[in-house]
C-alpha positions as CSV (number, residue, x, y, z in Angstrom):
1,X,0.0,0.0,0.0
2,X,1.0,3.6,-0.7
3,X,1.6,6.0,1.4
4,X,-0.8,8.4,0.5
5,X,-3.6,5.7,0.5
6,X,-2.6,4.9,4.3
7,X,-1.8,8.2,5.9
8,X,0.7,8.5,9.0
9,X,-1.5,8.1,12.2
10,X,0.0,11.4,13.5
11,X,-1.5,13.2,10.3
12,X,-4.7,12.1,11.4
13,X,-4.8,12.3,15.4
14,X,-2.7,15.1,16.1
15,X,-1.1,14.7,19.6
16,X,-2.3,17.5,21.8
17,X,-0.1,20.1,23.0
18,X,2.5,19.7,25.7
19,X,1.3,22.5,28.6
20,X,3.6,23.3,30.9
21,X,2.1,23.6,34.5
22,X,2.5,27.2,35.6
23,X,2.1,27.9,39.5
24,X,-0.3,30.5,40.5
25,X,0.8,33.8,41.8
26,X,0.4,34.7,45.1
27,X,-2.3,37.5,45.6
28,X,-0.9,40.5,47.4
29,X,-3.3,41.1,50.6
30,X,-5.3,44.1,50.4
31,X,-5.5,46.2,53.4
32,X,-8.8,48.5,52.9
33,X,-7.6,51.8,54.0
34,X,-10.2,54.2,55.1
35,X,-11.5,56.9,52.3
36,X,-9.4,60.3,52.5
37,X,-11.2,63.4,53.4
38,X,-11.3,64.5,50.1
39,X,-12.3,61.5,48.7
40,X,-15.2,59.4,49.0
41,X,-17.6,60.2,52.5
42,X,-17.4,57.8,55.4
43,X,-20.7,56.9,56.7
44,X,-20.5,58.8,60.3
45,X,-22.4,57.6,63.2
46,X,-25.9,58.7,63.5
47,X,-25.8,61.5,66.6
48,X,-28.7,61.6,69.4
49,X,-31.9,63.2,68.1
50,X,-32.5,66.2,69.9
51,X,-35.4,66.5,72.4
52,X,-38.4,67.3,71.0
53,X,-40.3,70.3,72.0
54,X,-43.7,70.6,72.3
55,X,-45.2,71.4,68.9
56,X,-48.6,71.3,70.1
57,X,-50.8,73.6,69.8
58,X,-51.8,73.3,73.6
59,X,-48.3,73.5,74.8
60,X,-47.6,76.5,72.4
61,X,-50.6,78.2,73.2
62,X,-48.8,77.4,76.9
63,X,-45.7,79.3,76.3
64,X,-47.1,82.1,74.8
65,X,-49.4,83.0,77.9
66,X,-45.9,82.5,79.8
67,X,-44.4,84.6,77.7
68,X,-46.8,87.6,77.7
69,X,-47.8,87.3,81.3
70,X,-44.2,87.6,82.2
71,X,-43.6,90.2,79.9
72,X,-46.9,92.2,81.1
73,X,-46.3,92.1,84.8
74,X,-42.6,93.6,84.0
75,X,-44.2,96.4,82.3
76,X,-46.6,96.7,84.9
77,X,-44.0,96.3,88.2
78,X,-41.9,98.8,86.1
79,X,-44.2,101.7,85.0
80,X,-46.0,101.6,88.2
81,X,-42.4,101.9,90.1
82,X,-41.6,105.2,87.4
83,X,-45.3,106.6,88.0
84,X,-44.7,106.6,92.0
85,X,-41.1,108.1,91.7
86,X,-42.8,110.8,90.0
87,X,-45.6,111.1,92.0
88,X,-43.4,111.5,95.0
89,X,-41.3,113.7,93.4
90,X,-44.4,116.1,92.1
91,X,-46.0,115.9,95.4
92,X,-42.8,116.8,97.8
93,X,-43.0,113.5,99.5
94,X,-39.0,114.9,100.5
95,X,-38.6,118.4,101.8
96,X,-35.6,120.3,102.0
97,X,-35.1,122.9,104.7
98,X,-36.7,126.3,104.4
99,X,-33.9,129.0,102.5
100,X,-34.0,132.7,102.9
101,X,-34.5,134.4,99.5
102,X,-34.5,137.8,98.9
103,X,-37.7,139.4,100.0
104,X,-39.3,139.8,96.4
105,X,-39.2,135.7,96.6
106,X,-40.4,135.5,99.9
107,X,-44.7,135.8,98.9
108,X,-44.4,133.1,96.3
109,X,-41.9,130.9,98.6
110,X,-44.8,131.1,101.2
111,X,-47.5,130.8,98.6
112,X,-45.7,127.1,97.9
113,X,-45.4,126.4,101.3
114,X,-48.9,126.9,101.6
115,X,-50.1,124.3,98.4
116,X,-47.7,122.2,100.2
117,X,-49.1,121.7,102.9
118,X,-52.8,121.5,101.4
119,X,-53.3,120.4,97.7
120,X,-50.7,118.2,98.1
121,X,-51.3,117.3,101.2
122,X,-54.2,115.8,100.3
123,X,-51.9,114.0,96.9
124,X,-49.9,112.4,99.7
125,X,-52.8,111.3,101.7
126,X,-54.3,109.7,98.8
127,X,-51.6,108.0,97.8
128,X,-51.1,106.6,100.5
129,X,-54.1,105.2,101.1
130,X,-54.0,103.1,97.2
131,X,-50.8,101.9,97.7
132,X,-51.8,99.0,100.2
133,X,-54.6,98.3,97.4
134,X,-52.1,98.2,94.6
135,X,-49.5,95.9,96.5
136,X,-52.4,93.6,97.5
137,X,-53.5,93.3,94.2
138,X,-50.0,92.1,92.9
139,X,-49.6,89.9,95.2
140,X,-52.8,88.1,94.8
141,X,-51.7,88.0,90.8
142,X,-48.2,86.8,92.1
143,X,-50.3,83.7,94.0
144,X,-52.9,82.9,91.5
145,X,-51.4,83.8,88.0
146,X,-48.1,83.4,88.5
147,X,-47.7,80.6,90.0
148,X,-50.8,78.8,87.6
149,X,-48.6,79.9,84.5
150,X,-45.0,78.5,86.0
151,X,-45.7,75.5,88.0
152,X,-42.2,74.2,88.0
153,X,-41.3,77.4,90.0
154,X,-44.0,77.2,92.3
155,X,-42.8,73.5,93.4
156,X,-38.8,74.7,93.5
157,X,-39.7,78.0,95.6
158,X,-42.9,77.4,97.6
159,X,-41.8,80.1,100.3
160,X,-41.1,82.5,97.6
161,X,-44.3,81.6,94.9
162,X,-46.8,80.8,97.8
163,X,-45.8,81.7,101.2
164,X,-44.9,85.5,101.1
165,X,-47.2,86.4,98.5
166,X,-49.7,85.0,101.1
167,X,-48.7,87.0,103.8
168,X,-48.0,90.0,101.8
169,X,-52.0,90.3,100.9
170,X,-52.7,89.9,104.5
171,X,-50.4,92.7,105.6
172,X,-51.9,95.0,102.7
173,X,-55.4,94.4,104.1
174,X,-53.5,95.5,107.8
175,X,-51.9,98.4,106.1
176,X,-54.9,99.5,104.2
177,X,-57.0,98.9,107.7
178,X,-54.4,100.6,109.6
179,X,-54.0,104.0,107.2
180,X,-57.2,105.1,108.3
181,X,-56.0,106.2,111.5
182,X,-52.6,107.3,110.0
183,X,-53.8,109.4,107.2
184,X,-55.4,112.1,109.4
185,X,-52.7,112.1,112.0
186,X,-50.3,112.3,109.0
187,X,-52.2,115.3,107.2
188,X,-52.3,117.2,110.3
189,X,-48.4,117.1,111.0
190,X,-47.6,118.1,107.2
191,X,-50.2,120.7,107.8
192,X,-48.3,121.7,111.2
193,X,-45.0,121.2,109.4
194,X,-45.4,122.8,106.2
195,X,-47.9,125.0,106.5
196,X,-47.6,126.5,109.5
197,X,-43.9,126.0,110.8
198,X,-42.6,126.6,107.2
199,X,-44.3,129.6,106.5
200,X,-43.7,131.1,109.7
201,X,-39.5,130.5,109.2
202,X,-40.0,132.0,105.5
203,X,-41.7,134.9,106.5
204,X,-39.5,135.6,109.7
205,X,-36.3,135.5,107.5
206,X,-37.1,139.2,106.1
207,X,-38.8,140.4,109.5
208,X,-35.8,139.6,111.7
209,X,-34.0,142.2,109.3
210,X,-35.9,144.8,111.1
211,X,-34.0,146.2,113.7
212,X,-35.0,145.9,117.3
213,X,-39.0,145.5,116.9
214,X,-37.6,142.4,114.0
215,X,-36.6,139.8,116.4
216,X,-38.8,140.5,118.7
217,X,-41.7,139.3,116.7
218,X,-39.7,136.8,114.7
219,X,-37.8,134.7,117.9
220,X,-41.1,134.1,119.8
221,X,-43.3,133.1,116.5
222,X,-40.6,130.8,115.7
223,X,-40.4,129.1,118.4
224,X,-44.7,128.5,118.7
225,X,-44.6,126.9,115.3
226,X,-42.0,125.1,115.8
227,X,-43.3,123.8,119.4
228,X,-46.8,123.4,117.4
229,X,-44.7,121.1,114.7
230,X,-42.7,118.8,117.5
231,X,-46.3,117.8,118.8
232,X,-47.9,116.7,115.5
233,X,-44.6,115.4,114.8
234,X,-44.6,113.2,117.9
235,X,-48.1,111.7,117.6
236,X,-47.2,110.8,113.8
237,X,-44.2,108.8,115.0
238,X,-45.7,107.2,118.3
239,X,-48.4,106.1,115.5
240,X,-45.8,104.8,113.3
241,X,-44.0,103.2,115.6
242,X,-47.2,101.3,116.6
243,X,-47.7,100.0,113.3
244,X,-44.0,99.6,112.3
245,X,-44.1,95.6,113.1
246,X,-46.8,95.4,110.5
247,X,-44.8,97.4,107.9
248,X,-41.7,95.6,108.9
249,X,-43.7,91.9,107.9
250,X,-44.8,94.1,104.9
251,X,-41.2,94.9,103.4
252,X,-40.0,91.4,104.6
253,X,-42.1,89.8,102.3
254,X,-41.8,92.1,99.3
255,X,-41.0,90.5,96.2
256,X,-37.3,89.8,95.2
């Protein structure tokens, strides 16, 4: 037989091809490094939620009348603290001693001692007798309101929120009680004091410059007004001194 009628087994079955084992490279270990700053965002730990306020519209509602109560009584403790320094100060609740003036001055110096001790007089007098009323009143909306709008407070400070307010509208009921013997015996000493004691020394400064006859009319009507002013003068503070316990409670338990 030929050989291309009987072809060479290797023609026809190829031997397959030699493949030379090849070890596997070692993988180099990662180490996952955390993400730069600049680079991609690290997931940071979720932070406390905040408390919550009340959103309601009952808590709200709450605040607000907090808000505005405080802010009213303020005003109100404030301008009524102005108003009475100005009413003291526009009725002479403080009186300076008499000066001599020249003797053109000396009518109208007289004349003022004279409203003194009269018109406003009767200012003083007045005032006197509201300001027990007013102080009662704010502390009865120290006890009620004030304490109704901050709770919390009231349970901290119960001597201070409940206790002196308490007392402090009792001793303005005393005070108010107690003014109506004071006022008269009051009125009567300014009248005594700055009426007639005050004109008297006003007058007297331009008749002692008469000679002789001057201070003989001046040194003994001097010393009648001023006799006239010690009485009053001593019944006002034997009075006062009476009801000083009552006004010493009073200021004890004024508020801070």
């Amino acid at each position: 037989m030929s050989a291309e009628a009987h072809p060479h087994p290797s023609a026809e079955h190829p031997e397959p091809a030699r493949t030379e084992a090849v070890a596997p490279r070692p993988v180099p270990e990662t180490h996952h490094k955390p993400p730069k700053s600049g680079g991609e965002k690290a997931h940071a730990p979720a932070k406390a939620p905040a408390p919550a306020r009340d959103k309601s519209p009952i808590g709200a509602a709450f605040s607000k009348a907090q808000m505005e109560a405080d802010n009213a009584g303020n005003s109100v403790i404030s301008g009524t603290t102005k108003f009475g320094e100005l009413v003291r100060k526009a009725l002479r609740a403080d009186v300076e001693p008499v000066k001599q003036t020249g003797l053109v001055q000396t009518p109208f110096y007289a004349a003022g001692h004279a409203i003194d001790a009269t018109a406003l007089n009767a200012g003083r007098r007045a005032v006197e007798a509201i300001e027990p009323a007013i102080s009662g009143i704010r502390a009865f909306c120290r006890l009620t309101i004030g304490n109704i709008l901050h709770p919390l407070r009231t349970l901290a400070h119960p001597i201070e929120r409940i206790v002196k307010p308490s007392i402090r509208m009792v001793t303005s009921a005393t005070r108010s009680a107690i003014n109506q013997v004071k006022i008269p015996v009051r009125a009567i000493d300014d009248l005594a004091d700055r009426g007639i004691n005050r004109i008297t020394q006003q007058v007297n400064h331009q008749i002692s410059r008469i000679p002789v006859l001057g201070k003989l009319f001046s040194t003994p009507t001097n010393w009648i007004a001023q006799q006239i002013s010690h009485i009053t003068a001593g019944v006002r503070r034997a009075v006062d001194f009476v009801t000083s316990p009552v006004d010493a409670v009073h200021e004890a338990v004024a508020p801070a």
